[in-house]
Steps between C-alpha positions, in 0.01 A plus 500: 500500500587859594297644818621842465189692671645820303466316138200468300270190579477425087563709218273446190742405183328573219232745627377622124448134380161408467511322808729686685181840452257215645702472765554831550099587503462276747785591780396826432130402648668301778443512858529177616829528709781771502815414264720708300583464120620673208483509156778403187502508162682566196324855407508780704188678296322169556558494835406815557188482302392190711508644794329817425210305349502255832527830735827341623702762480641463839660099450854567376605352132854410399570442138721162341492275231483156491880423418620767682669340795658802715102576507368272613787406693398882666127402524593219723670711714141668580292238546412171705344322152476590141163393308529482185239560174779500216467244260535309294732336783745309264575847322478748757546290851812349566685835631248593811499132573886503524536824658185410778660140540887618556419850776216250735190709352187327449305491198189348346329536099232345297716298257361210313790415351633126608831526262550844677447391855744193414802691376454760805535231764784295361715869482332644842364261738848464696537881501142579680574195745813606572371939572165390606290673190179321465443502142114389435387434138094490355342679742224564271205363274777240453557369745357586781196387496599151350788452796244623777276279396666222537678590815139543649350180409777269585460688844175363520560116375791510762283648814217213389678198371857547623617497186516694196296453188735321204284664256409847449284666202467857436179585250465839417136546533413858401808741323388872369799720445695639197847449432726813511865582164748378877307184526486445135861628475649234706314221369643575132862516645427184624497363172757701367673374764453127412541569145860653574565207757346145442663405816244718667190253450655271731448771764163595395387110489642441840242501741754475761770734415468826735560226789805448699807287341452104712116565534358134496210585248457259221119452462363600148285783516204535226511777229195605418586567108144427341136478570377301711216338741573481894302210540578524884363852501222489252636750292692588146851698552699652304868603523608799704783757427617489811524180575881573416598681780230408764603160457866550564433709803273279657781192461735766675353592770411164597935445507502823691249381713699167608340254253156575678263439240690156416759407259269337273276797499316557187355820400331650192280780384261600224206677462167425460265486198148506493480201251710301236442783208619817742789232591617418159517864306622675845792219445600540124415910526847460750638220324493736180635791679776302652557379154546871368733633795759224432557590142711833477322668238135467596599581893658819355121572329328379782722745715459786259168508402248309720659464836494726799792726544745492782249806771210384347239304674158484622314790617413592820117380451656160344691484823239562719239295320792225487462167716632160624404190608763206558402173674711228624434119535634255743367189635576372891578166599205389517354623155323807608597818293586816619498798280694879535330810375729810372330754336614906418285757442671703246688438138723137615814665325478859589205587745578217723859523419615851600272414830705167571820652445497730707380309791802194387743816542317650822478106659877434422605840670271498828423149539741225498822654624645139583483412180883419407650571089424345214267471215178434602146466427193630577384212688777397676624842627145634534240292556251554770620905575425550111145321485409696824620829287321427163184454651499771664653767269514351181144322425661188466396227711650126524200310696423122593106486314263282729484132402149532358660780245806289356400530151 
């Protein structure tokens, strides 16, 4: 980590990306602490364009592109941290990584991408160790609010019980958002991916394979791959996309964290249905469109003609009318359950998004300057300094409900 009090605090990569605008808007309107940024991209007009619409003409811009490593190499040079928007990650992400990881510079982005996040810390993790970068992936809709979660209510098991819970369940309760052509984009390279290299689904099935190498987990975690009824809960579920990543995150921190959650910790999430029929067709609805993105031709359709375009999303009164509501399960000792509350007031993937990342960025900059190199996650390099800072900037809050609530 560079403390240069001449360089940047972050620069925002990928400033014209759906997200990156989002993010944008909402640094523009501010004011709850004094940092310095700027903005990057790979169009000068864009750029430009952006921050005459956001009245920001005063925030310097620089202009790279995404393989273009004397660039970014130069951007690095500026700044304390890079965030970066610029996805998909698996075609667009490895050179910032590389170029963040070997010149000490932090950086955090909103990748869901577990093959990604795999490859980038088997080629980088001894280089940000070893110049003290503190590279922090999912520090968005996925997965922060999955990994803080977690982090909070095994808190809470430990302060009551002295231990921590073995078993963890994330429901999503309530989900209204829209997906935006970069979501969609890196979900279908995913499968072309996969389809390229079969060796990939050992990755993807691997519920343990963003932790270290010798962590002691073994247990075998559920996949929620079907409908189902929670008979402990009361309640029909029903998978949930991102299951994929949260999962793996989760699993990570706890290694990052020393083992604290246990090493036969078991965690799984899914979301919520309000009965066996909404369970069943919400199931094969996915199951069909996974179906379709894994065979070449009718992805290539699906990408064409009825899928969102790479800087297309929701719009801004689909973001603001946009919610969630994620609760997590535990039971102490004794049998009692305890139950964490995070809900976001905007859009999960783009309202809430631009508003966590940009808090991730501003918490790994101010806030935890011990903090040594490495890959890390939200949870364990975050954790308490982050929940203080989405509550009250973000309108995301990650809360303990009263006993006579846990439902």
């Amino acid at each position: 980590m560079s403390s240069d009090d001449n360089k940047f605090d972050f620069i925002l990569y990928g400033a014209t990306s759906f997200v990156g605008q989002i993010m944008a808007e909402y640094l523009a309107g501010y004011a709850g602490e004094k940092f310095t940024w700027a903005m990057a991209g790979r169009s000068e007009s864009k750029l430009q364009a952006l921050k005459a619409r956001l009245n920001l003409t005063d925030i310097p811009h620089f202009v790279a592109e995404a393989d273009d490593e004397i660039a970014l190499k130069a951007l690095c040079v500026e700044t304390n941290a890079i965030v970066s928007t610029v996805g998909p990650y698996a075609l667009y992400g490895e050179t910032v990584v590389k170029v963040c990881a070997q010149s000490g510079t932090d950086y955090c982005d909103l990748t869901g991408e577990p093959q990604w996040i795999k490859q980038m810390l088997d080629k980088y993790e001894a280089e940000a160790k070893k110049s003290g970068a503190r590279i922090v992936h999912c520090t968005g809709f996925d997965s922060i609010p999955s990994d803080l979660g977690v982090y909070k209510l095994q808190q809470v098991c430990i302060e009551e019980s002295a231990k921590p819970a073995k078993h963890i369940k994330m429901r999503v309760r309530r989900l209204k958002g829209a997906a935006s052509g970069g979501t969609i984009a890196s979900m279908l390279n995913v499968f072309k991916e996969t389809k390229e290299n079969p060796a990939l689904r050992r990755v993807l099935v691997n519920p343990y394979v963003l932790c270290p190498i010798g962590h002691p987990f073994k247990q075998r975690q559920k996949n929620h791959k079907g409908a189902e009824f929670d008979a402990s809960l009361g309640i029909w579920t029903m998978p949930f996309v991102m299951a994929s990543i949260n999962e793996r995150i989760v699993h990570r921190s706890n290694a990052l964290l020393g083992n604290q959650y246990g090493e036969d910790f078991l965690y799984d999430e899914a979301m919520s249905a309000k009965g066996r029929f909404q369970a069943w067709t919400t199931t094969l609805s996915l199951g069909a469109f996974m179906l379709a993105a894994s065979i070449s031709p009718l992805r290539s359709l699906l990408a064409k003609y009825v899928l969102p375009k790479p800087g297309e999303g929701p719009s801004e009164e689909q973001q603001l009318n946009g919610m969630f509501d994620m609760r997590f399960y535990a039971k102490l000792e004794n049998g009692e359950q305890r139950v964490v509350k995070v809900v976001g007031d905007r859009d999960p993937g783009y309202g809430s998004t631009g508003k966590m990342l940009a808090q991730a960025v501003l918490c790994l900059s101010k806030d935890v300057p011990d903090l040594p190199g490495g890959f890390w996650t939200p949870a364990s390099a975050l954790n308490e300094p982050l929940i203080e800072r989405l509550a009250t900037h973000a309108g995301v809050t990650v809360e303990l409900m009263p006993n006579k609530d846990n439902k």
